[in-house]
N, C-alpha and C positions, 0 to 999 in steps of 0.2 A: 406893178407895185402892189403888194399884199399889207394891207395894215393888222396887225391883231390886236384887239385889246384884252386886255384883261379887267377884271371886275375884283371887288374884293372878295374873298371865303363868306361864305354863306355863314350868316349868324344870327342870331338872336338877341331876347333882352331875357333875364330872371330877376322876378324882384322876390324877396325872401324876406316873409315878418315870420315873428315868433308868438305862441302863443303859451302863457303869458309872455309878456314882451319884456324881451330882456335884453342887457347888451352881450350878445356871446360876440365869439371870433367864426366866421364863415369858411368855409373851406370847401370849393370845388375842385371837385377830383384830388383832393388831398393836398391843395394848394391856398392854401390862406389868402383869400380874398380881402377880407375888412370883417366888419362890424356888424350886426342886425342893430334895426334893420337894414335893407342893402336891396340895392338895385344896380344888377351888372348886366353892361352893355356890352356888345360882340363874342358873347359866350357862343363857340363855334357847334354849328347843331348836330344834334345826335344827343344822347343819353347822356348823362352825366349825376353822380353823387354829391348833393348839396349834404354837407356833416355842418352843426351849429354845437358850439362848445360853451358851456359858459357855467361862472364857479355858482354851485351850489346845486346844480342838473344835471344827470346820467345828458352825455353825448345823446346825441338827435339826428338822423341820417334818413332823407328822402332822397328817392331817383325822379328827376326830373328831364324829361323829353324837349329837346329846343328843336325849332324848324323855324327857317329862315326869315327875319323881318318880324315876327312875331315874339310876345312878350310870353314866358310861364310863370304867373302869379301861383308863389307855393303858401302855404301858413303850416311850419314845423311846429307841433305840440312839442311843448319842455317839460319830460318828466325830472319832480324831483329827482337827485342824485341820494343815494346811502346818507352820504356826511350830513345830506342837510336834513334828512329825516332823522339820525340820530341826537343831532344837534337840538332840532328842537324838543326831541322828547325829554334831554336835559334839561334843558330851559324850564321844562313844565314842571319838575320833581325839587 
């Protein structure tokens, strides 16, 4: 009698702030995770595109390396987006 087990996929943890802090929408691998900031568990290892979306900031895209059991603490800089540079230059005038 041969027993086999199996284990679960090798994965990881990311946890993802933003700097300045802000609430965007997260998106690994192009898939909408939640909120900043955000800490995702079983993200399977290997490479992967952390994108942070949020209104008044140019999109924000780091690659981020998971291996297994272990955590990759990122901090995405938010650069201002156009509109909100334009935005406030009206404000000023």
């Amino acid at each position: 009698l041969a027993v086999v087990m199996f284990g679960e996929p090798p994965a990881g943890t990311v946890e993802v702030q933003t700097v300045p802090t802000v609430v965007g929408d997260i998106y690994v691998d192009g898939t909408l995770r939640g909120q900043a900031p955000l800490r995702l568990d079983n993200v399977p290892v290997g490479d992967h595109a952390i994108e942070v979306r949020a209104s008044g900031y140019a999109p924000a895209i780091r690659r981020v390396t998971v291996s297994d059991g272990n955590t990759a603490m990122i901090e995405i800089a938010m650069p201002r987006g156009m509109a909100a540079h334009r935005r406030r230059r009206l404000e000023r005038t």
